[in-house]
C-alpha positions in Angstrom: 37.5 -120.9 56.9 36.1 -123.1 53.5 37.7 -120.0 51.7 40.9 -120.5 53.3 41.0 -124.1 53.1 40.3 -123.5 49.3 43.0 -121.5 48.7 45.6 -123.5 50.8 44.2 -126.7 48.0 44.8 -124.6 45.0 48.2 -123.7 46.4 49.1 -127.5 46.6 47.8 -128.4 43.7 50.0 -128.5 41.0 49.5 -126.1 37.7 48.0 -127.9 35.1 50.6 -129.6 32.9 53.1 -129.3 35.4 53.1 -133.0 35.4 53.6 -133.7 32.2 56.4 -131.3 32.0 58.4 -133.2 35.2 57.8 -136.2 33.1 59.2 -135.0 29.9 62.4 -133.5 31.9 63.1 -137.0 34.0 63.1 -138.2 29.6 65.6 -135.6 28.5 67.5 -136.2 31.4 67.9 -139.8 30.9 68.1 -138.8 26.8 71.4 -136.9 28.1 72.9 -139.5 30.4 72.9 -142.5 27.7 74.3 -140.0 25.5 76.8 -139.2 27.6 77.4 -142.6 28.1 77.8 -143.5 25.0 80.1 -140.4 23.8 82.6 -141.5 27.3 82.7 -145.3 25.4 83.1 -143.9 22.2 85.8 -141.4 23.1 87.6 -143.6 25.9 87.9 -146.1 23.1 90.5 -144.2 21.0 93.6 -142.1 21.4 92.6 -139.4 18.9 89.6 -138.6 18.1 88.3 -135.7 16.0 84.8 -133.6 16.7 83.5 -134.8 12.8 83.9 -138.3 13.9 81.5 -137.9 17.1 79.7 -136.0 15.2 78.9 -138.7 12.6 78.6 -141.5 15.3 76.2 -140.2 17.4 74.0 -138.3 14.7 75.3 -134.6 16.8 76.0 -131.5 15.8 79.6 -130.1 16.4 78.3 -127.4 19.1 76.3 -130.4 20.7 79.5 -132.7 20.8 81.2 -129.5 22.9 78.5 -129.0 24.7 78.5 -133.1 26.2 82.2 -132.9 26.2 81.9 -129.7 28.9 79.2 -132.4 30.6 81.7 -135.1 30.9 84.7 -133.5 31.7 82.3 -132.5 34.8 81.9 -136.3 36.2 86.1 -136.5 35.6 86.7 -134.0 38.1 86.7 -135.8 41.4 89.0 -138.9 39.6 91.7 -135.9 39.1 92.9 -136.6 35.6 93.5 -134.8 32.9 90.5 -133.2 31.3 89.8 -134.3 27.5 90.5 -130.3 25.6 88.1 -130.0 23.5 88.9 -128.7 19.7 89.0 -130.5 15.8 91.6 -133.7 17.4 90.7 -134.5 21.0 93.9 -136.2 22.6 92.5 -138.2 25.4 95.6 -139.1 28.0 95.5 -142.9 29.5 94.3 -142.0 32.9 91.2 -140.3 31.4 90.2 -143.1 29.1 90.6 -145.3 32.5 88.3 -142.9 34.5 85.9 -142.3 31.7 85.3 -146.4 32.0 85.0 -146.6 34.8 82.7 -143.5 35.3 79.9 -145.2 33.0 80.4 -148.8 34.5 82.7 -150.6 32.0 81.3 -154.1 34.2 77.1 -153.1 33.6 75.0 -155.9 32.7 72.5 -155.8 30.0 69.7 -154.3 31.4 72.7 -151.6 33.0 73.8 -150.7 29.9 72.8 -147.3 28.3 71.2 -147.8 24.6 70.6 -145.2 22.4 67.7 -145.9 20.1 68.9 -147.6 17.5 71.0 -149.8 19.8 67.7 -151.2 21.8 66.1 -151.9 18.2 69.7 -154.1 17.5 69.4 -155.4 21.1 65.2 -156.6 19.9 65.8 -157.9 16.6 69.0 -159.7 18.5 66.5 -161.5 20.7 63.7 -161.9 18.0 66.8 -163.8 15.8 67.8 -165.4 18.6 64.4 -167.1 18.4 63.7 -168.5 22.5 59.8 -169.1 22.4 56.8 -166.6 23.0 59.1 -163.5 23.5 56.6 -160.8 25.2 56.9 -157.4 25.8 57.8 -157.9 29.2 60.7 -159.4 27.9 62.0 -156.7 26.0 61.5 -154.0 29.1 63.5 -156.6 31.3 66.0 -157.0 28.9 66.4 -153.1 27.7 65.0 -151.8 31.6 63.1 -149.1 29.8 58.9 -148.8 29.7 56.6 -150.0 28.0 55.6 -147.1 25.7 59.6 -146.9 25.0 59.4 -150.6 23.9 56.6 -150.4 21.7 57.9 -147.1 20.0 61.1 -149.3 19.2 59.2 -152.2 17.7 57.6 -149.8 15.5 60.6 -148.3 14.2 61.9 -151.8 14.4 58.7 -153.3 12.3 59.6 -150.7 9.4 63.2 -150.9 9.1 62.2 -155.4 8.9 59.7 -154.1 6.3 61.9 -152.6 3.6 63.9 -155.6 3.9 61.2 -157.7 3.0 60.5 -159.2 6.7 57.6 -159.3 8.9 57.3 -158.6 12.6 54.0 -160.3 14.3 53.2 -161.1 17.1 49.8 -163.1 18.3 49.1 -164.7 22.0 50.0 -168.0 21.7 53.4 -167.3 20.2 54.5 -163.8 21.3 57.0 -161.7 18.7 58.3 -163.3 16.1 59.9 -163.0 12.2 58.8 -164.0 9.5 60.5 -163.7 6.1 63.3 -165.9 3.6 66.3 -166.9 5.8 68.8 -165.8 3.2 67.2 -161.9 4.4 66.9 -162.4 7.9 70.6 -163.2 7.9 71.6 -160.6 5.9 69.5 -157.9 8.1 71.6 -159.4 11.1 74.9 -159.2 9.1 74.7 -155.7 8.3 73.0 -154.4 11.3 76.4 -155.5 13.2 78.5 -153.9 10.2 77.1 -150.8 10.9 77.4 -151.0 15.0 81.1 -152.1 14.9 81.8 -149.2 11.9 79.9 -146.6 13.4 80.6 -147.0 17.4 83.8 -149.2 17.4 82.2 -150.5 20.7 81.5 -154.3 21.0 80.4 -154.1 24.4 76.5 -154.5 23.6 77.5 -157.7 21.8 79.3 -159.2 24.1 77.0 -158.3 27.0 74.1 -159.8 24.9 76.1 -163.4 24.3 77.1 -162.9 28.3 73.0 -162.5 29.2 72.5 -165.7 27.0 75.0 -167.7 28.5 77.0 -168.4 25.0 80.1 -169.1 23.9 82.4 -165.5 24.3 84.1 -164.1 21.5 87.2 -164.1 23.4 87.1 -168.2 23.2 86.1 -168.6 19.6 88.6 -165.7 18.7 91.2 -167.5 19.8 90.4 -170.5 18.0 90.0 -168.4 14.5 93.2 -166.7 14.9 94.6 -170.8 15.3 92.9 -172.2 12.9 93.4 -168.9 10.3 97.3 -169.8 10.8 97.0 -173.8 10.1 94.9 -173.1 7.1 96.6 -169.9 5.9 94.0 -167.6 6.1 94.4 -164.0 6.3 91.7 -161.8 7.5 91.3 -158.3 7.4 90.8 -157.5 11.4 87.5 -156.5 11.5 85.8 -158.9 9.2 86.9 -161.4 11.3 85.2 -159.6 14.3 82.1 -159.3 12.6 82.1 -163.0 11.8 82.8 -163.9 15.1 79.6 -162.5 16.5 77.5 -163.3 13.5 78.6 -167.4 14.3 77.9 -166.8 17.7 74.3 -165.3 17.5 73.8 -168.0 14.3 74.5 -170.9 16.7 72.4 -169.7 18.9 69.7 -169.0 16.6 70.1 -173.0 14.7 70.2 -174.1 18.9 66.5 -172.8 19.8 65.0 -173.2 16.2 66.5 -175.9 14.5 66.1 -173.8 10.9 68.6 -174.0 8.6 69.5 -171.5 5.5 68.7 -173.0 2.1 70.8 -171.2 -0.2 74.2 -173.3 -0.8 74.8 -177.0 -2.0 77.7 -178.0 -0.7 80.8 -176.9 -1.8 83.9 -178.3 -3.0 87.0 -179.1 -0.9 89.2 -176.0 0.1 91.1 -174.6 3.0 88.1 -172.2 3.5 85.9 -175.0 4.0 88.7 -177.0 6.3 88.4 -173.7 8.5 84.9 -174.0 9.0 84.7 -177.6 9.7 87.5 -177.2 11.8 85.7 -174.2 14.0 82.4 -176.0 13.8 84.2 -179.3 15.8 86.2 -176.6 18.2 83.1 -175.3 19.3 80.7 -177.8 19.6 79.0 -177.5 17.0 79.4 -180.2 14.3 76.6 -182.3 15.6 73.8 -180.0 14.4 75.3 -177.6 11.6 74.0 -179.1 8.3 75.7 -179.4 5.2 74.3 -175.9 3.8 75.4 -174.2 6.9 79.0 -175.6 6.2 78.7 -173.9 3.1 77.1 -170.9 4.2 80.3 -170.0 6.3 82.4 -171.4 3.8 81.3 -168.7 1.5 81.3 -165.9 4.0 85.0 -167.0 4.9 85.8 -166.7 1.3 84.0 -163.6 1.2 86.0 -161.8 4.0 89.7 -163.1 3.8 92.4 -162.0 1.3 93.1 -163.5 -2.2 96.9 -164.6 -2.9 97.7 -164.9 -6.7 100.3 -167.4 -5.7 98.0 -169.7 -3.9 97.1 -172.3 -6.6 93.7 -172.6 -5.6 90.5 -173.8 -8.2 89.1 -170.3 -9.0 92.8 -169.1 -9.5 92.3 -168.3 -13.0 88.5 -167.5 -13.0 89.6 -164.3 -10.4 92.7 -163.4 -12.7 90.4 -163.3 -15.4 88.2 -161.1 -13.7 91.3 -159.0 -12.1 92.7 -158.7 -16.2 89.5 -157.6 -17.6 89.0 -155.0 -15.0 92.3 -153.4 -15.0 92.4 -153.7 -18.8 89.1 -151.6 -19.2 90.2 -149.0 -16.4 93.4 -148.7 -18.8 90.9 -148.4 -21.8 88.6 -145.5 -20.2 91.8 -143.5 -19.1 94.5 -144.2 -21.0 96.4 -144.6 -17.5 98.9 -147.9 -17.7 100.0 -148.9 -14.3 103.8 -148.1 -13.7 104.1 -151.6 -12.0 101.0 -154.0 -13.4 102.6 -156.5 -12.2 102.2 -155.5 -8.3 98.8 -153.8 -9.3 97.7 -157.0 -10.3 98.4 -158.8 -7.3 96.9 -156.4 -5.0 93.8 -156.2 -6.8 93.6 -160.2 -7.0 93.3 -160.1 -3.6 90.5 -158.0 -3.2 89.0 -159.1 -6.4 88.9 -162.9 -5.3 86.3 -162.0 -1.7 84.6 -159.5 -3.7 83.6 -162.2 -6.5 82.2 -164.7 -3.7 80.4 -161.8 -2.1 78.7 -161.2 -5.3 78.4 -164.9 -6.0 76.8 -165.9 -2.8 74.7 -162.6 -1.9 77.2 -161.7 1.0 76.7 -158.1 2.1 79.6 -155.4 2.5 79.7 -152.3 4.3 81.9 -149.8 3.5 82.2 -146.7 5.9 84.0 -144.9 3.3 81.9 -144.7 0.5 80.0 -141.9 0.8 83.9 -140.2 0.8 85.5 -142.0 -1.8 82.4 -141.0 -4.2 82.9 -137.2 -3.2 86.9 -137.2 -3.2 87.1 -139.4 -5.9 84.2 -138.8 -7.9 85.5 -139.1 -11.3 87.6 -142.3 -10.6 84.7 -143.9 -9.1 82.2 -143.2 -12.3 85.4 -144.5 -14.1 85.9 -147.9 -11.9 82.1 -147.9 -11.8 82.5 -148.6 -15.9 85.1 -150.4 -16.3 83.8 -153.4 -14.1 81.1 -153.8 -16.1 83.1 -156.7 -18.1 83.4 -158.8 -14.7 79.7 -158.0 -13.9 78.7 -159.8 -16.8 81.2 -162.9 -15.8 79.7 -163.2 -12.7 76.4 -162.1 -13.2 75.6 -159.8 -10.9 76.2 -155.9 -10.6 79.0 -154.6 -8.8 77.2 -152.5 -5.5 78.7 -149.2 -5.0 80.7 -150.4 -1.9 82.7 -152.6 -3.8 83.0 -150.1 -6.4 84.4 -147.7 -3.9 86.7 -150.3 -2.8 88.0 -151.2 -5.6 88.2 -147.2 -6.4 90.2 -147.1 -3.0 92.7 -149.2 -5.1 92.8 -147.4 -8.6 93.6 -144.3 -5.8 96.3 -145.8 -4.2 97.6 -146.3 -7.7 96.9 -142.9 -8.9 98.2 -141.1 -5.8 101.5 -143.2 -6.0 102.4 -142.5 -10.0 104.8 -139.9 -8.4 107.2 -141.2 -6.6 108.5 -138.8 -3.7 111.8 -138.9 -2.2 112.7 -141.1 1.5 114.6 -139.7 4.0 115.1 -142.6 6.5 116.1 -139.9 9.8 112.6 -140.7 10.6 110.5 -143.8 11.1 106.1 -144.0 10.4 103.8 -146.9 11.0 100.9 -146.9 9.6 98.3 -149.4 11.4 95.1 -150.2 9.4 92.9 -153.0 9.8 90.5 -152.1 7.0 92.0 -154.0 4.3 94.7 -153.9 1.6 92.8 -150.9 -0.3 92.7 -148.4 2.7 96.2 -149.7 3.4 97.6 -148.9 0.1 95.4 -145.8 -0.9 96.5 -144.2 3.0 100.1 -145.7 2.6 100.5 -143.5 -0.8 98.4 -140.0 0.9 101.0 -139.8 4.0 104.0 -140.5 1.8 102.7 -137.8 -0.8 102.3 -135.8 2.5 105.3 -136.4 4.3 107.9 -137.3 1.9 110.6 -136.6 5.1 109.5 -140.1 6.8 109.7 -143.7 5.6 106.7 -145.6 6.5 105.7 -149.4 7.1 102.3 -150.6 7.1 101.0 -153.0 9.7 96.9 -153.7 10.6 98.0 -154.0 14.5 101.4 -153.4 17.0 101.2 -157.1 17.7 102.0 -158.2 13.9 104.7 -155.1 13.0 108.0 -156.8 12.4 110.0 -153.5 12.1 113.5 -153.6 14.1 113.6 -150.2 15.0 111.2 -148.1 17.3 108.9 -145.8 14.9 109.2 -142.2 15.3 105.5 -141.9 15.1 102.3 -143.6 14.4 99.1 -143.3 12.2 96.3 -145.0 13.0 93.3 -145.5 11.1 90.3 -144.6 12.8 88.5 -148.3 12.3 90.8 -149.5 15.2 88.8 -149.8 18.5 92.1 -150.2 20.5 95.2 -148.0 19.8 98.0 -149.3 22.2 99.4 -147.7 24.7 103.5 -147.3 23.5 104.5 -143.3 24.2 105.4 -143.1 21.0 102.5 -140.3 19.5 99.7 -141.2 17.5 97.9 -139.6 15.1 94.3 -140.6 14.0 93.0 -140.7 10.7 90.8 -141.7 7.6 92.5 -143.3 4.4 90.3 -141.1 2.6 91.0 -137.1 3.4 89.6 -134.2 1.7 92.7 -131.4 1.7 91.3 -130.0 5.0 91.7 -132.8 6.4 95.1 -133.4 5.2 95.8 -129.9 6.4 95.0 -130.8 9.8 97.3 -134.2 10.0 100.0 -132.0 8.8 100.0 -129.6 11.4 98.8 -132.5 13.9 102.5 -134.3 12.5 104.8 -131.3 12.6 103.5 -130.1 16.3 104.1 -134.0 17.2 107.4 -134.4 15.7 108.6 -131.1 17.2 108.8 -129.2 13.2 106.8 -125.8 13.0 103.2 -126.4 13.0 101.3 -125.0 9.7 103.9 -125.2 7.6 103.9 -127.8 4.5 107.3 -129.5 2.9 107.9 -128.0 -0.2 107.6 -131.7 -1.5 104.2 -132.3 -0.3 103.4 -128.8 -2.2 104.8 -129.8 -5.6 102.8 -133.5 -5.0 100.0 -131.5 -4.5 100.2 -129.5 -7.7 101.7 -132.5 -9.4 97.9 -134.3 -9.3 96.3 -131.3 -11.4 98.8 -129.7 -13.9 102.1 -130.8 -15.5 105.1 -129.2 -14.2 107.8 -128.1 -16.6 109.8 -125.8 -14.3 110.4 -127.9 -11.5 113.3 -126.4 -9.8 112.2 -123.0 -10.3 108.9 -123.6 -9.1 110.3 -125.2 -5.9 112.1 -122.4 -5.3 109.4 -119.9 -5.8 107.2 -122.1 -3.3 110.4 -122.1 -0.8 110.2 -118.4 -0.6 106.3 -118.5 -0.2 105.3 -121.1 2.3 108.5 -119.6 4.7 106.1 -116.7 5.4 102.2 -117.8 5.2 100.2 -121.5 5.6 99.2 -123.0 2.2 95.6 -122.9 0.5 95.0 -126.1 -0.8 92.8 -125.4 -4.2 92.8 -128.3 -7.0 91.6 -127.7 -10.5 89.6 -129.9 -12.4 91.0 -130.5 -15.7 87.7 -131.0 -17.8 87.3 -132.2 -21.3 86.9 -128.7 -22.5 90.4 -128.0 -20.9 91.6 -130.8 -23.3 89.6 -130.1 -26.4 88.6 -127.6 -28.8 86.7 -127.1 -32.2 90.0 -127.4 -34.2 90.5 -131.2 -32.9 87.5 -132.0 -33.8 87.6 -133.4 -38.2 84.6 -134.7 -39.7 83.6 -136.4 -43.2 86.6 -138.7 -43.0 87.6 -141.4 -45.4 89.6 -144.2 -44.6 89.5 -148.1 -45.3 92.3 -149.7 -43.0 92.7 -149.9 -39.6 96.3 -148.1 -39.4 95.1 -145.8 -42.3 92.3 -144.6 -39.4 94.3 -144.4 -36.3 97.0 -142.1 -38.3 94.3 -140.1 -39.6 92.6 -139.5 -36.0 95.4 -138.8 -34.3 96.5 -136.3 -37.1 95.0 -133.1 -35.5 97.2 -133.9 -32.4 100.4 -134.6 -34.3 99.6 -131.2 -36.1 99.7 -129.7 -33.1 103.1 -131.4 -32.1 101.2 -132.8 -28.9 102.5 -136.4 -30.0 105.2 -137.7 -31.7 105.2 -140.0 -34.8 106.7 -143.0 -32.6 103.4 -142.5 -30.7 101.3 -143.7 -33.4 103.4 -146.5 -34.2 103.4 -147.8 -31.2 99.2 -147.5 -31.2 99.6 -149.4 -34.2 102.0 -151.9 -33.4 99.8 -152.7 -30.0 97.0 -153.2 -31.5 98.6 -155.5 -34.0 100.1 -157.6 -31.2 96.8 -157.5 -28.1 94.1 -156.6 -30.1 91.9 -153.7 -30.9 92.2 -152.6 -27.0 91.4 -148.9 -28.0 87.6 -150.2 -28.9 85.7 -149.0 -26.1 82.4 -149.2 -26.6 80.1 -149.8 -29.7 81.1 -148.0 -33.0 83.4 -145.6 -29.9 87.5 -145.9 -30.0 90.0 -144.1 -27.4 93.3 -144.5 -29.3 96.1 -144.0 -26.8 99.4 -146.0 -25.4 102.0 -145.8 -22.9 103.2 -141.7 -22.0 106.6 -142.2 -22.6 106.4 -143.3 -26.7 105.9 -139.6 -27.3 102.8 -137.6 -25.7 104.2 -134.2 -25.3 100.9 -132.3 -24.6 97.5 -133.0 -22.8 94.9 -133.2 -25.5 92.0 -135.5 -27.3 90.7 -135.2 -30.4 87.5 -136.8 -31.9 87.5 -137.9 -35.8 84.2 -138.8 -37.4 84.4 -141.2 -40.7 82.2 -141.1 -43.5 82.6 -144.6 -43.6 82.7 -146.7 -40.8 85.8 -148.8 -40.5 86.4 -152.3 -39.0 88.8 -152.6 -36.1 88.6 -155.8 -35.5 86.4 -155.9 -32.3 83.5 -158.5 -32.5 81.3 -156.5 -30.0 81.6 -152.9 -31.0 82.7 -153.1 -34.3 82.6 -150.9 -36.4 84.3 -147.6 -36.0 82.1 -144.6 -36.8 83.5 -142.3 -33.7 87.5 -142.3 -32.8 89.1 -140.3 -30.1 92.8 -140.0 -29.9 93.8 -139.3 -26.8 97.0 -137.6 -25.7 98.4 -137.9 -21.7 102.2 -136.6 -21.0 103.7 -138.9 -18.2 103.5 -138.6 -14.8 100.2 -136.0 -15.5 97.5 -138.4 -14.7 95.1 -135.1 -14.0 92.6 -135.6 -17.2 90.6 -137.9 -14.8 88.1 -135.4 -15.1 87.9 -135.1 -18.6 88.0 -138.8 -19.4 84.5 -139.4 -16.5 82.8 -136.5 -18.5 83.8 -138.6 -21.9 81.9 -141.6 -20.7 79.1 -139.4 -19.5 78.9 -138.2 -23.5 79.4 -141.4 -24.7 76.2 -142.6 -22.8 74.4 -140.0 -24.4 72.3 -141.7 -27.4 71.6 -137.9 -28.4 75.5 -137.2 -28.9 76.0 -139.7 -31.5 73.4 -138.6 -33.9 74.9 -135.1 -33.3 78.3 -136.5 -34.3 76.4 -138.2 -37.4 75.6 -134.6 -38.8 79.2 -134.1 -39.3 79.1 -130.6 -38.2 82.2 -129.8 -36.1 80.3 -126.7 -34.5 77.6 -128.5 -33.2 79.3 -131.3 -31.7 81.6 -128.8 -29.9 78.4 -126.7 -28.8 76.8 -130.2 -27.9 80.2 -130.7 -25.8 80.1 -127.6 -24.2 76.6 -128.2 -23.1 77.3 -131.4 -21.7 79.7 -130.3 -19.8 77.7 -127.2 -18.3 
């Protein structure tokens, strides 16, 4: 009987472990609901959505993204809609994005809501900023509904994020959790913290289920008075900055409300229409009695940091931006040799982003840009080229351009770039192109989908709402920054203003299948633009018809070639032991070995001359270094630099750099703006103390071997 009654225990009792393993299932299977949760909010809350861009949100692989998308397609059955296909673009039909909100509970309260991990640390340092007195961990659990072990894995990953951003998190008995740290920092961790939730999810639901759980004002009601007050004080925003402000106010009002702390970075500023704004919201919203004279200009400077610049707006920095805009664009025309077909509309769009960017510098404002990891890959010489030729303004305004305003501004030289081609409109069909990230990812994307589909005529918009156009478009493109896409029945295609060619490959065939045209299959004219960015074209026609014959049959392979400096140079250019004593007498003699050639014409070095006698020595680029060049169309024939070395140094007239030891003549035909290439790996060279006392031995093989090994 004992025997028995042991073996009937041993049979109950579970195996050792078995526990443990139960436990660990019930956290994967919670693990998989919230992301599940999280991918239905995500997907519901676009139109089009591609696999990459799940993929990137949620930190998932592309078989892992399938694999959920099988899982939710599951819970839609019973609501009998149309399952979301899975494949590169998922097109997500209006009665699934209904049932997909209303499958994960689009009306959950805080605690209801599903966090991922990096969410619950936003939703702690939210409550920490917030600062309501001796915040415990029973406090966080509540708020999160998770357990204790979860929360204090959180504030640990929390404590080291705060740490690299040169802010403490202690906590003690009689005061529970708390920061501690510069305000200026604890500011800036909240601004960018709700940069990167808005860019990365395009979900404001935590936020506004946060100010709901603190009984503040909504973001709804203090929307509504920007978008007022914007209008009276003609202010334009760029959509989403003006979202992330709103809820950066709203969690800063409360924050001033329970602590009374004030920032301490800004006197106050002088009268302008950005400050009326602020005064203005502050007194809409209750707020004037306890916001302080350096919070006024606190918000002044972030409005001026996040709202368009108008050149014709005769404000007091009006000339201190164009100076800034001037000196930029004149360096990027230095480095390149590119002049802008229109500098005139070039100037004013980069005005307008110039102008924020300079307060955002000024004032320590932070900036995220989602793009710039892309923009540095796809644009990797004309970033390291914008990169240097905004040095000039950093040294106006003191302070180093960061690499998203760089790629920003790189977003702009793009659009330029893209658009020195212009491609022919055929008005049968109508685009839209709705982008709320700014004027730079509404030019550069306006100037990719005309290059791609030259057959449509396109308007730019950053929402329906504000779209003017009389007639219906045929089609629209929406960048993939927009949380809402509306719901018209005219199609809509999703995607990035910067697109590798795969990517552009995909929106074509995307477009033609949409617009009814044979899916795959390229317009010649998109071909030739294609080709037109790497290599001159001299046989147009007969080139147009060749690629007629040869896209009819097969789908393109979009390959670009790089053309380097050594594409453009060779040992012969290269003339040493020079002697010269003028200024004219030196520019003939460097670009000699290019007239020799016939790659430029004599009214091509006249016109270098003559400019220089009328602006200056513009071709001085940096010290003892000149890039001689002007404007394609007074005679560059071929693609080709040179570099002369003088014996004699000669003085070109620029105070800085002066003089001469090193010229380089450069030689662009128009409408070939492909040596991009060769001109970043010149500045690369030119950084290069070494290169320069190779140049001084005056050996033309060595240089060229020093070349060629840069370039390796």
């Amino acid at each position: 009987m004992e025997r028995a009654e042991n073996t009937r225990r041993q049979r109950a009792r579970p195996p050792a472990g078995r526990g443990e393993n139960t436990e660990e299932r019930e956290q994967e299977r919670k693990a998989m609901e919230t992301e599940l949760k999280t991918m239905s909010r995500l997907v519901a809350s676009k139109k089009r959505m591609t696999v990459d861009e799940i993929s990137q949100a949620l930190g998932l692989t592309r078989r892992q993204v399938f694999y959920r998308l099988e899982k939710i397609n599951q819970v839609l059955r019973p609501y009998k809609v149309p399952p979301i296909i899975p494949g590169s673009v998922l097109d997500v039909a209006p009665l699934t994005r209904k049932a997909l909100l209303t499958a994960v509970g689009g009306g959950a309260r805080l605690h209801e809501y599903e966090f991922t991990p990096a969410q619950r640390q936003l939703v702690l340092y939210l409550m920490l900023f917030e600062g309501r007195d001796h915040l415990i961990l029973s406090d966080f659990m509540e708020a999160l509904d998770v357990s204790r072990n979860t929360v204090l894995g959180d504030l640990r990953q929390l404590r080291q994020s705060l740490e690299t951003n040169g802010i403490q998190l202690f906590s003690d008995r009689r005061k529970g959790y708390v920061l501690q740290g510069k305000e200026t920092d604890l500011r800036r961790y909240l601004v960018l913290e709700v940069m990167k939730e808005i860019a990365a999810i395009a979900d404001v639901q935590l936020f506004d289920l946060f100010l709901e759980n603190t009984q503040a004002d909504t973001f709804q009601e203090t929307e509504a008075i920007c978008l007022e007050l914007a209008t009276k004080y003609g202010i334009q925003f760029a959509a989403d900055r003006m979202t992330e402000f709103i809820y950066i106010y709203l969690f800063l009002k409360m924050r001033i409300c329970n602590t009374g702390i004030h920032g301490d970075v800004h006197k106050e500023m002088a009268d302008c229409p950005e400050k009326q704004f602020v005064q203005s919201l502050l007194k809409a919203t209750g707020s004037a009695a306890f916001m302080e004279t350096e919070e006024v200009s606190w918000l002044t400077s972030w409005i001026l940091g996040i709202s368009f610049g108008s050149v014709y707006e005769d404000t007091e920095d009006c000339l201190l931006i164009a100076d800034i805009t001037g000196r930029i664009m004149s360096r990027f025309e230095q480095l390149t040799g590119i002049r802008a077909p229109r500098p005139e509309d070039m100037f004013v769009k980069l005005y307008s982003h110039i102008r924020p960017a300079y307060y955002r510098l000024l004032y320590g404002i932070p900036i995220l840009n989602p793009l710039t990891e892309k923009v540095k890959q796809e644009y990797k010489d004309l970033y390291q080229i914008v990169a240097r030729a905004v040095n000039p303004a950093s040294r106006l305004a003191q302070k180093k351009f960061p690499e998203d305003e760089i790629a920003y501004l790189t977003m702009h030289f793009a659009a330029l770039y893209e658009g020195m081609h212009p491609s022919v409109q055929d008005t049968r069909q109508q685009a839209l192109i709705l982008c709320r990230n700014g004027i730079g990812s509404s030019a550069i994307l306006h100037s990719v989908l005309t290059e791609l589909f030259p057959e449509l005529e396109f308007e730019t918009a950053d929402s329906l709402e504000h779209w003017s156009g009389h007639k219906q478009p045929d089609i629209i493109f929406a960048a993939r920054s927009l949380t809402r896409i509306p719901e018209t029945g005219i199609p809509v295609v999703t995607v990035s203003p910067v697109m590798d060619e795969q990517e552009k490959l995909l929106v074509l065939r995307e477009v033609n299948s949409l617009l009814g045209q044979e899916a795959g299959i390229p317009s010649v004219d998109m071909i030739l633009s294609v080709i037109r960015r790497c290599c001159r074209i001299q046989k147009e026609e007969e080139l147009r018809h060749a690629l007629s014959a040869l896209f009819a049959r097969k789908d393109p392979v979009f390959q670009t070639k790089e053309e380097g400096l050594l594409s453009m140079m060779d040992p012969g250019l290269i003339r040493t032991h020079v002697q010269c004593e003028t200024r004219p007498e030196a520019v003939r003699i460097a670009y000699a070995p290019l007239q020799e050639r016939g790659m430029i014409t004599e009214e091509y070095i006249r016109r270098t001359i003559a400019g220089m006698d009328l602006a200056g020595p513009y071709v001085v680029i940096a010290p003892h270094t000149a890039l001689l060049h002007t404007a394609a169309e007074h005679g560059a024939r071929q693609q080709g630099l040179s570099l002369t070395v003088f014996e004699t140094p000669v003085v070109f007239g620029s105070p800085e750099n002066d003089p001469v030891k090193y010229a380089y003549a450069l030689s662009v035909p128009q409408g070939t703006p492909s040596h991009l290439t060769a001109m970043a790996g010149l500045l690369k060279l030119l950084e290069d103390p070494g290169f320069a006392d190779i140049c001084d031995t005056h050996d033309p093989r060595r240089i060229w071997d020093s070349i060629c090994l840069h370039m390796m």
